[in-house]
C-alpha positions in Angstrom: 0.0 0.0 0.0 1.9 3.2 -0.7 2.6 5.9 1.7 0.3 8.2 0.3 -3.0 6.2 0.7 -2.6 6.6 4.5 -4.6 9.3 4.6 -7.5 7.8 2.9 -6.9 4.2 4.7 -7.0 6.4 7.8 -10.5 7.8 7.1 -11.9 4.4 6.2 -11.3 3.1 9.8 -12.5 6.0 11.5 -16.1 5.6 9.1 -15.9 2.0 9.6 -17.3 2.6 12.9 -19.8 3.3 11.5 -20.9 -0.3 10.1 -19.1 -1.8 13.3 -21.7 -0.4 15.3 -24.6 -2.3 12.9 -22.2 -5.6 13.5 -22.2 -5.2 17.0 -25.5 -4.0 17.7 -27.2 -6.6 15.6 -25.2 -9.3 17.1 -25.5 -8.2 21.1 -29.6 -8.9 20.8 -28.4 -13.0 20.7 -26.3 -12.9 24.1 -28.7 -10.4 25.6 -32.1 -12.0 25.3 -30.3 -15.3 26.1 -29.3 -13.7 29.6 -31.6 -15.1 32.1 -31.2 -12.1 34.2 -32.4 -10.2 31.5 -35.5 -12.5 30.8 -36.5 -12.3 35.1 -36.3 -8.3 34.7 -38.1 -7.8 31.5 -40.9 -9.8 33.7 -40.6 -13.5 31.3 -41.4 -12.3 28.1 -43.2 -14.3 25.7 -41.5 -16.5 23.1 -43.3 -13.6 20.8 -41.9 -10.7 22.2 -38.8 -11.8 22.5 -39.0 -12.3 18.9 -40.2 -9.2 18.7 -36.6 -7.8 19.7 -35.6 -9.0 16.5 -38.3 -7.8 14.7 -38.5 -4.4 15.6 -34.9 -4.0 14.9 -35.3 -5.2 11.4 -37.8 -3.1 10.9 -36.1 -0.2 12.0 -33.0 -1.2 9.6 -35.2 -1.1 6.8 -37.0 2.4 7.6 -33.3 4.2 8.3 -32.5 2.1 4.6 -35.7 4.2 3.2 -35.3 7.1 4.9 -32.1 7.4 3.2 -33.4 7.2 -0.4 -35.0 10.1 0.6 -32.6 12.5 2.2 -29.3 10.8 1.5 -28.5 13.1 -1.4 -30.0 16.6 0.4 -28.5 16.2 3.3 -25.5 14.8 1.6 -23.1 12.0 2.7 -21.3 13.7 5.9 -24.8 15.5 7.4 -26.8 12.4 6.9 -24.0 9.6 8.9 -24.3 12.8 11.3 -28.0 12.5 11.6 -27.4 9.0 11.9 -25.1 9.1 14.7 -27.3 11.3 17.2 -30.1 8.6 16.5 -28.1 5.7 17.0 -26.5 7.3 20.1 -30.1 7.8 21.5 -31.0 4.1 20.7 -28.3 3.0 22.6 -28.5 4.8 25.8 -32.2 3.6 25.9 -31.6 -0.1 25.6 -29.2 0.4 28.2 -31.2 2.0 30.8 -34.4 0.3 29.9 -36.4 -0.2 33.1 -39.4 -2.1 31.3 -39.7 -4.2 27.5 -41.5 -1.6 25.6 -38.6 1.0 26.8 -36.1 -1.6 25.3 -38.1 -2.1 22.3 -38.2 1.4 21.4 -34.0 1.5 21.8 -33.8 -1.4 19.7 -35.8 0.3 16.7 -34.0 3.8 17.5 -31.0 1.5 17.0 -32.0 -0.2 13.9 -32.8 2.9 12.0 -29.6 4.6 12.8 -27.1 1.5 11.6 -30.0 1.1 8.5 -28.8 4.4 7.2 -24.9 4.0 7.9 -24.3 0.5 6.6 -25.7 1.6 3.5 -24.0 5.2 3.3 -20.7 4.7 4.4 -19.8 2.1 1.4 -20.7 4.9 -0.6 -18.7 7.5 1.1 -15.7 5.4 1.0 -16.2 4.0 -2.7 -16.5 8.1 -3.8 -13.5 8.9 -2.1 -11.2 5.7 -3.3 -8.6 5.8 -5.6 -9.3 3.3 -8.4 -6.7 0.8 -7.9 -7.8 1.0 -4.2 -11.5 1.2 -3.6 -11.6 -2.6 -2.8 -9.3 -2.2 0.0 -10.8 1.4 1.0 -14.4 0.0 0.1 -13.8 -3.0 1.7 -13.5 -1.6 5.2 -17.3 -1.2 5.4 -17.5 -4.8 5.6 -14.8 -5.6 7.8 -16.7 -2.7 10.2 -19.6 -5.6 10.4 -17.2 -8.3 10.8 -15.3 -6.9 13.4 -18.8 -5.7 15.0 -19.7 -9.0 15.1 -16.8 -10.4 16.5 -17.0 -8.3 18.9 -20.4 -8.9 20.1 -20.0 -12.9 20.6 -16.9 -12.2 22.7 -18.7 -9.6 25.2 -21.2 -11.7 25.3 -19.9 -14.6 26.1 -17.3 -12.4 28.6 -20.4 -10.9 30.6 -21.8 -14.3 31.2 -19.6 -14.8 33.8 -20.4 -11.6 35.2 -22.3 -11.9 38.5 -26.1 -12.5 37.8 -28.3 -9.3 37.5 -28.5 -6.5 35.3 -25.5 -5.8 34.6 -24.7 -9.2 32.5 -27.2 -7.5 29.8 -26.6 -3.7 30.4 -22.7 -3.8 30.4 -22.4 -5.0 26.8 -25.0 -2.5 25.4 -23.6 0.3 27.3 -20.7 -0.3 24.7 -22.4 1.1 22.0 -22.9 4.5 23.5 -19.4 6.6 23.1 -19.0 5.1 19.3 -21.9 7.0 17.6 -20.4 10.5 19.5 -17.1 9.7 18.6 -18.0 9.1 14.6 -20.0 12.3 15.1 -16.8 14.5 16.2 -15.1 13.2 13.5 -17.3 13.9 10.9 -17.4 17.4 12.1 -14.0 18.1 12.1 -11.5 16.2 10.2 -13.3 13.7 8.0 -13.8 14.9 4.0 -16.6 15.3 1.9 -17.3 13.1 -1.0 -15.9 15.7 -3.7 -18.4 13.7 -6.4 -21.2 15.1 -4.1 -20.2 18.2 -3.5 -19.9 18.7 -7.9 -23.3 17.3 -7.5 -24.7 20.1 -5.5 -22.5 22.7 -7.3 -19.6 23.1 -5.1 -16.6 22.5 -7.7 -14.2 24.6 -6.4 -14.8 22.8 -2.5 -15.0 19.6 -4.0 -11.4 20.0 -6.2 -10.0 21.3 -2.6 -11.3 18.3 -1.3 -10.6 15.7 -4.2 -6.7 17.2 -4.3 -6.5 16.8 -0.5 -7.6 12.8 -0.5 -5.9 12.4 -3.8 -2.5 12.7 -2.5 -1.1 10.3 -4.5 -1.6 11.8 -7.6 0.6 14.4 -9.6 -1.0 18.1 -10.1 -1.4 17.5 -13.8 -2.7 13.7 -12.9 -5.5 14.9 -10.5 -6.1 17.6 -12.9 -7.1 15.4 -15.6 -8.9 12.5 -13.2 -11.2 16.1 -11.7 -12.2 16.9 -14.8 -13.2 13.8 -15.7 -15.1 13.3 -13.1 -16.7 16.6 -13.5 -17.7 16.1 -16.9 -18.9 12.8 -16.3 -21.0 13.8 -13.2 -22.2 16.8 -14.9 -23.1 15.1 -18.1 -25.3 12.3 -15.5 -26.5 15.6 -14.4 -28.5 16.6 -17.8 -30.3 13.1 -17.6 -31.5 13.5 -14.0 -34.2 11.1 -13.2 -37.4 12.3 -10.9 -38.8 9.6 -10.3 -38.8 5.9 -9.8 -40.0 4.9 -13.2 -37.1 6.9 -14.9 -34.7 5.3 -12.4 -35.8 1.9 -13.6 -36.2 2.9 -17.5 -33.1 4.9 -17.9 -30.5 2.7 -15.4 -32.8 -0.1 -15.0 -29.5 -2.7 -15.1 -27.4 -1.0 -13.2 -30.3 -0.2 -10.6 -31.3 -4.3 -10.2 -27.6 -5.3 -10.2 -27.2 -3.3 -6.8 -31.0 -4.5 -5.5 -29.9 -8.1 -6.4 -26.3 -8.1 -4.6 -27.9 -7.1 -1.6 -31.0 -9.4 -1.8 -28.8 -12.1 -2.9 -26.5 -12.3 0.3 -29.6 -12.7 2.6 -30.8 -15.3 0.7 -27.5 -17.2 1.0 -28.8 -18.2 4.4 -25.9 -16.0 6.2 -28.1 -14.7 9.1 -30.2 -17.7 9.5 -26.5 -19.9 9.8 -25.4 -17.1 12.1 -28.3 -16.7 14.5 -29.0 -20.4 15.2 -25.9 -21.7 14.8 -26.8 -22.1 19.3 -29.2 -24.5 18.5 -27.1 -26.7 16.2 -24.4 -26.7 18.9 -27.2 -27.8 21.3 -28.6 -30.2 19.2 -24.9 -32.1 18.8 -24.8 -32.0 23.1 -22.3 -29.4 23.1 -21.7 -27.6 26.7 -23.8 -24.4 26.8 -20.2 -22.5 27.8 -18.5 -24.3 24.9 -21.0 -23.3 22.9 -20.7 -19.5 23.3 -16.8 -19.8 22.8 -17.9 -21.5 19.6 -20.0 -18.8 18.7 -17.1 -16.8 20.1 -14.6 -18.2 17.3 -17.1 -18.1 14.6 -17.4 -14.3 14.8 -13.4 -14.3 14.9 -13.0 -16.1 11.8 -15.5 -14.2 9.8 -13.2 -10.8 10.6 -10.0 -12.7 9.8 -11.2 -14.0 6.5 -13.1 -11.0 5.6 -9.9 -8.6 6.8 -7.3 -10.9 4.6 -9.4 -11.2 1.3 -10.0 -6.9 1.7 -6.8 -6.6 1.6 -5.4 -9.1 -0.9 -8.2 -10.0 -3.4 -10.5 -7.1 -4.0 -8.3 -4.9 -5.6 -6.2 -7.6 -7.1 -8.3 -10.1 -8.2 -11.5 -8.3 -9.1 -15.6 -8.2 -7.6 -16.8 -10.4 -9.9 -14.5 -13.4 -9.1 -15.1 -13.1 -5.7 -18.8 -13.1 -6.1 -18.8 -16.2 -8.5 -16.5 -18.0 -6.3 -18.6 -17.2 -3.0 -21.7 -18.4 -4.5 -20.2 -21.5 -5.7 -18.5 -22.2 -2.4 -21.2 -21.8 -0.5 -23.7 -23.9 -2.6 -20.8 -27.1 -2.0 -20.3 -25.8 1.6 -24.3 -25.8 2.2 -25.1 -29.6 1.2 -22.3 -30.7 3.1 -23.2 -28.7 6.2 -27.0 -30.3 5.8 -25.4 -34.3 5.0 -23.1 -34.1 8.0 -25.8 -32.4 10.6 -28.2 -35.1 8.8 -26.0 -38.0 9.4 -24.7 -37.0 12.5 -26.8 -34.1 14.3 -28.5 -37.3 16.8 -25.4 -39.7 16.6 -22.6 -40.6 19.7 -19.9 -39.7 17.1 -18.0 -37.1 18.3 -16.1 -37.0 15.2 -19.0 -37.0 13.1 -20.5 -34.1 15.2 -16.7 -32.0 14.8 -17.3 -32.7 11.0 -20.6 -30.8 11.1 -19.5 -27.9 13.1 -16.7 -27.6 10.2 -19.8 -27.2 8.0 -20.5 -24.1 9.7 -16.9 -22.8 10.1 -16.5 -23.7 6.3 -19.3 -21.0 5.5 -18.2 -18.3 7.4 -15.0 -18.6 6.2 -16.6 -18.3 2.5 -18.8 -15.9 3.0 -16.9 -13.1 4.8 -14.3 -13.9 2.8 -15.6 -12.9 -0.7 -19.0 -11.5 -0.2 -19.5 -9.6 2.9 -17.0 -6.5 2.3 -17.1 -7.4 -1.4 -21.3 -6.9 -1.9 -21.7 -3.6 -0.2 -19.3 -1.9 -2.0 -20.3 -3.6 -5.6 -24.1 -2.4 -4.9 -22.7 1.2 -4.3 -19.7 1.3 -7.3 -22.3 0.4 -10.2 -24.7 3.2 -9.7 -24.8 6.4 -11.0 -24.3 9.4 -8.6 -27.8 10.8 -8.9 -29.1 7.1 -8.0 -26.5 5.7 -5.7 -28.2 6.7 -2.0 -31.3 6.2 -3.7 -31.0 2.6 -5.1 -28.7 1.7 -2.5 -31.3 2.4 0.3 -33.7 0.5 -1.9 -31.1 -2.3 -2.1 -30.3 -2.3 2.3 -34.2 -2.4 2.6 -34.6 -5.1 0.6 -31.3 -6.9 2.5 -33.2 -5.9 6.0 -36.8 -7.2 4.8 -35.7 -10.5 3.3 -33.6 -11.0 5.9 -36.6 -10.4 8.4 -38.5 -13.4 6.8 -36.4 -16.4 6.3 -35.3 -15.7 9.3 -37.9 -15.7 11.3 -39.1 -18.6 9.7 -35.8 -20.0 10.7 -37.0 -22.1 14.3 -39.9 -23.1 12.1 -38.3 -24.5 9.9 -36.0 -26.3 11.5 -37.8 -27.6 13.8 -39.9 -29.5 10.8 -37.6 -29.9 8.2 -34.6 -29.7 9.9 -31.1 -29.6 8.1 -33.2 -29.7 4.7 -33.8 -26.1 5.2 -30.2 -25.5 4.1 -31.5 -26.5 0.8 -33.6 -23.7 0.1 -30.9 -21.4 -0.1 -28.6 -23.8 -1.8 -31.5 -23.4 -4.6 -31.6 -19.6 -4.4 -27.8 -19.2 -4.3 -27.6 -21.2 -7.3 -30.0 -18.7 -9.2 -28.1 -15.8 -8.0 -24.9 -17.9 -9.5 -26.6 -17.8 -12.8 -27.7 -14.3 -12.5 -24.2 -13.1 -11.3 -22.0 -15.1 -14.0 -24.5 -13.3 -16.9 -25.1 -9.7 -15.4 -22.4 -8.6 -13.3 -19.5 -7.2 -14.7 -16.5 -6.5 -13.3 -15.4 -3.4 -11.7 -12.0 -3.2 -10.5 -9.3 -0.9 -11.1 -12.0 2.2 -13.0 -13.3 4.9 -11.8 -16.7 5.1 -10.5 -17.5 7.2 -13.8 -15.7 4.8 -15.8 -17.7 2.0 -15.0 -20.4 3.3 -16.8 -19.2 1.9 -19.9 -19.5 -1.8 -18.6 -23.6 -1.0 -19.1 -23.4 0.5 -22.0 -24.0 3.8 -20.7 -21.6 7.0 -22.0 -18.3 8.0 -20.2 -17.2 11.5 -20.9 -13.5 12.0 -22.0 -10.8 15.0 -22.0 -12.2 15.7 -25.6 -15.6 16.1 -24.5 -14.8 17.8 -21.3 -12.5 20.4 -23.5 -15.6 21.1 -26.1 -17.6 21.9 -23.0 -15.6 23.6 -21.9 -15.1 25.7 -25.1 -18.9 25.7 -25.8 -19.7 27.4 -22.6 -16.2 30.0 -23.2 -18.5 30.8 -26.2 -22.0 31.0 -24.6 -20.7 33.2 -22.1 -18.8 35.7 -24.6 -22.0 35.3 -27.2 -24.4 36.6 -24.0 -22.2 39.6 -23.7 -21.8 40.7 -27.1 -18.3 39.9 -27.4 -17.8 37.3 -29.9 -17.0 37.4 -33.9 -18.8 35.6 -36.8 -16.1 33.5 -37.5 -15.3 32.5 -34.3 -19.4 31.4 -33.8 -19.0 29.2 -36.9 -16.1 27.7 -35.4 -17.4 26.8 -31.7 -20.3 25.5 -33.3 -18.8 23.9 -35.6 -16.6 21.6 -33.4 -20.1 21.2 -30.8 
């Protein structure tokens, strides 16, 4: 990595708190509600409320998703993860002093909404503020923000169930949360940059070249010269076909728009959450020890941040999206029957072998799935959009993440419970489909600009010729308002236009 992409690395950790605080918060709800000091001050909940801790949350996730199709782009990239922070910082401090289950339900959506709008806005703050031959890495780090949220979740969990019993086993681990969203807020007031695509967007050119030359530091003047005013010409050429509505979105982009809806529907339909939530019960089911089977929880969070963490930093960029999508798929359609053979052959056996072969199953598929889809999907959906679409679509595309998500897994104990392991074959079917859809559809991505990519759907990219003539044309308009142009020099300008 070279020296000068510090800066930008630098500003990708401090935003990746921002998707660290959607890994950790949507983890903490498994430990917490399994707390039985929790469950005796909550006054026994019902099997339906408590699934209503989930639910709420979801649905939360999805309305901050929506709400930032619709102020994502007015409030632009830095205000909005602002707006997002306060909320989330409000959700948190309410689960944590919760006196009675409606008060914690209330904290729990607060929360949702907040890390809703972040884990969908801060891929595409860091993919419009990557170099090129870096945004995977850059990218990437939204990813690894869940991963290591996640991580982080089982072990505090696990670590606080040896706290004394009483509150504090359930209130410790949420009262985490709370300094993180404060902390992302101060820096996005003070030192954190502005997407310079956004700010062209909004008119701002000469902030947004201050901006683009300050995260661009390892480029040459004449170098970022020539990549700003592609940009600019591209953005501003996007700009003359701004959509108004839905309809457009879909008529004008409609590829581009159901790549990025289908890269996040596709990764909850993988099974990932389902796999992830009840991988307790599986552990129970083979008579693993209830402590044993939080430190196996415990390891499966670590080795979805070490794979996701290695592959963000030595695939993305090198390798490419679209291999890493094709190869996850694949690898977690083989991974998926085996998981559901082994847990078939030896979920109600005396083999203890057999049994360590079916908790591989589930190691096998985090290790697959973090490892070249996690990071590698949220910064895809937000790279093949347009400007004018990306907070748009993309909050169409977390929504859609958050409400599929919802369903198959809440019919996970359902499911399991009647068809057991065999459930594992329903998303073996709809990974295979995505396969298909991925191999056809999705091209690759690495190494261009976000402008440049346009070309891979057939849409126009702007070059230095076209920015020049532009350039020239508006010289001309300008001089041609004020009375000070020749004849000959019209015939010329419009000529070349």
């Amino acid at each position: 990595m070279a020296g000068t992409s510090w800066y930008t690395f630098a500003i990708a950790l401090f935003a990746g708190i921002g998707t660290f605080l959607f890994g950790f918060d949507t983890g903490i709800a498994t430990t917490t509600i399994a707390h039985q000091s929790w469950i005796t001050y909550m006054d026994h909940p019902t099997k339906a409320l408590t699934g209503a801790v989930v639910a709420v949350y979801i649905a939360g996730e999805a309305g901050g998703a929506i709400m930032q199709t619709i102020v994502g782009d007015k409030l632009g990239r830095i205000r909005f993860m602002q707006m997002m922070c306060i909320i989330v910082t409000i959700g948190t401090i309410v689960q944590t002093a919760s006196v009675n289950f409606p008060m914690f339900l209330v904290g729990r959506a607060l929360a949702g909404f907040a890390v809703g709008g972040l884990v969908g806005t801060v891929p595409i703050y860091l993919s419009e503020i990557s170099a090129p031959h870096q945004r995977g890495l850059i990218g990437g780090i939204s990813g690894c923000g869940i991963s290591f949220g996640t991580m982080a979740s089982n072990w505090v969990g696990m670590a606080c169930g040896y706290a004394p019993v009483g509150p504090i086993q359930w209130r410790l681990p949420l009262g985490i949360q709370i300094p993180w969203g404060i902390i992302l807020f101060i820096g996005l007031a003070t030192f954190m940059p502005d997407s310079p695509r956004q700010l062209i967007r909004k008119g701002h050119v000469d902030k947004a070249r201050v901006e683009f030359i300050k995260i661009r530091r390892d480029l040459h003047s004449t170098e970022a010269q020539e990549e700003f005013a592609l940009m600019h010409g591209q953005i501003e050429y996007e700009m003359e076909r701004e959509v108004k509505s839905y309809r457009e979105i879909f008529r004008l982009f409609h590829r581009r728009a159901m790549v990025s809806i289908a890269v996040q529907t596709m990764t909850s339909l993988t099974g990932v959450n389902v796999i992830q939530y009840y991988q307790t019960i599986l552990y129970k089911s083979l008579g693993i020890a209830p402590k044993t089977i939080l430190a196996l929880a415990g390891v499966y969070g670590t080795m979805a941040f070490v794979s996701n963490a290695l592959t963000t930093r030595f695939l993305t960029d090198q390798w490419g999206r679209r291999k890493m999508i094709l190869t996850g798929l694949a690898g977690i359609v083989v991974i998926e029957i085996y998981a559901a053979v082994m847990q078939l052959k030896f979920q109600n056996s005396d083999n203890e072998v057999g049994k360590g072969f079916a908790v591989l199953g589930i190691y096998l598929f985090v290790v697959t799935y973090y490892g070249m889809l996690n990071s590698t999907t949220w910064l895809y959906g937000a790279e093949v959009l347009p400007i004018a679409l990306r907070s748009k679509v993309m909050g169409i595309a977390s929504a859609s993440h958050f409400i599929v998500n919802v369903g198959i897994t809440e019919a996970g104990p359902s499911a399991f419970a009647t068809i057991k392991q065999n459930y594992y074959y329903v998303f073996v079917g709809c990974t295979l489909f995505f396969l298909v859809i991925a191999y056809f559809y999705f091209p690759e991505t690495r190494h261009k600009t976000l402008e440049e990519i346009a070309a891979a759907f057939g849409d126009k990219v702007v070059t230095l010729t076209d920015v020049e003539i532009a350039r020239e044309h508006n010289v001309f308009e300008a001089k041609a308002a004020a009375g000070h142009i020749e004849d000959e020099e019209a015939e010329r300008v419009h000529t070349k236009v």
